[in-house]
C-alpha positions as CSV (number, residue, x, y, z in Angstrom):
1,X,61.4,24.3,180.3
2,X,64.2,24.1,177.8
3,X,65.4,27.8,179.0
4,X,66.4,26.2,182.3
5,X,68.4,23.3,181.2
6,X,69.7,24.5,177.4
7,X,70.7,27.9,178.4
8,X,71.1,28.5,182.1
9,X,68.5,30.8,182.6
10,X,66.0,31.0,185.7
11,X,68.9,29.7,188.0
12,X,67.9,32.5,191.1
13,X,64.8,30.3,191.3
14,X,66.3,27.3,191.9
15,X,66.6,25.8,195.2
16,X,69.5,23.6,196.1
17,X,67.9,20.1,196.1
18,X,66.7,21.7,192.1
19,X,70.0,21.9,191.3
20,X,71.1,18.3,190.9
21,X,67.7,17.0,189.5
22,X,68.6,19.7,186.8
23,X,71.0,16.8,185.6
24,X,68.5,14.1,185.3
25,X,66.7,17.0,183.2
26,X,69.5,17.6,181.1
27,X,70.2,13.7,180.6
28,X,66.2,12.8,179.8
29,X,66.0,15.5,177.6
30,X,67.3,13.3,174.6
31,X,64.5,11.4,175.2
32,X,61.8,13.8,175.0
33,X,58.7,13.3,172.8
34,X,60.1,15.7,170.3
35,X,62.3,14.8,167.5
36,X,65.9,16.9,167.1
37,X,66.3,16.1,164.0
38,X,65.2,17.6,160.3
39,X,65.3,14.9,158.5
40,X,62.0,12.9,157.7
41,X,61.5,9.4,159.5
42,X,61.1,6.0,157.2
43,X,57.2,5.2,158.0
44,X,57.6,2.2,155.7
45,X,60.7,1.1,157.5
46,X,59.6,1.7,160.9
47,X,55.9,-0.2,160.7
48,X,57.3,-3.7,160.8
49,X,59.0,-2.9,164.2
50,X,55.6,-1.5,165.5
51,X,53.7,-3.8,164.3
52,X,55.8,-6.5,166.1
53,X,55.3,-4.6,169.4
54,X,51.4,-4.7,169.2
55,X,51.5,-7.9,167.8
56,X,53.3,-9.0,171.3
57,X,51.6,-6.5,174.1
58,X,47.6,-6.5,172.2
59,X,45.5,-9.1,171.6
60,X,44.5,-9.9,167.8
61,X,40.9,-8.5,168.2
62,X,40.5,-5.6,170.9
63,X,37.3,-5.5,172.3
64,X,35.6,-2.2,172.0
């Protein structure tokens, strides 16, 4: 997908209506499930806030 919206390319398949969902693309793309960056995140850092947001949306004991 990222040929489409980074460098243009596959445009003659597009339809019109394609065209201006190609900018929601383009916008949600920062938001994809894959990290841009090189640097390594802060695990240590970052498990208080996660554990806050299971503490709040799971019960204490899950039921298996």
């Amino acid at each position: 997908c990222y040929p489409i919206h980074r460098e243009g390319a596959y445009q003659h398949l597009l339809i019109e209506s394609d065209r201006p969902m190609l900018e929601w693309v383009k916008d949600f793309n920062q938001y994809d499930l894959y990290t841009k960056r090189d640097e390594r995140m802060d695990v240590d850092g970052l498990r208080p806030y996660y554990e806050e947001l299971i503490a709040e949306f799971f019960p204490a004991q899950l039921a298996w």
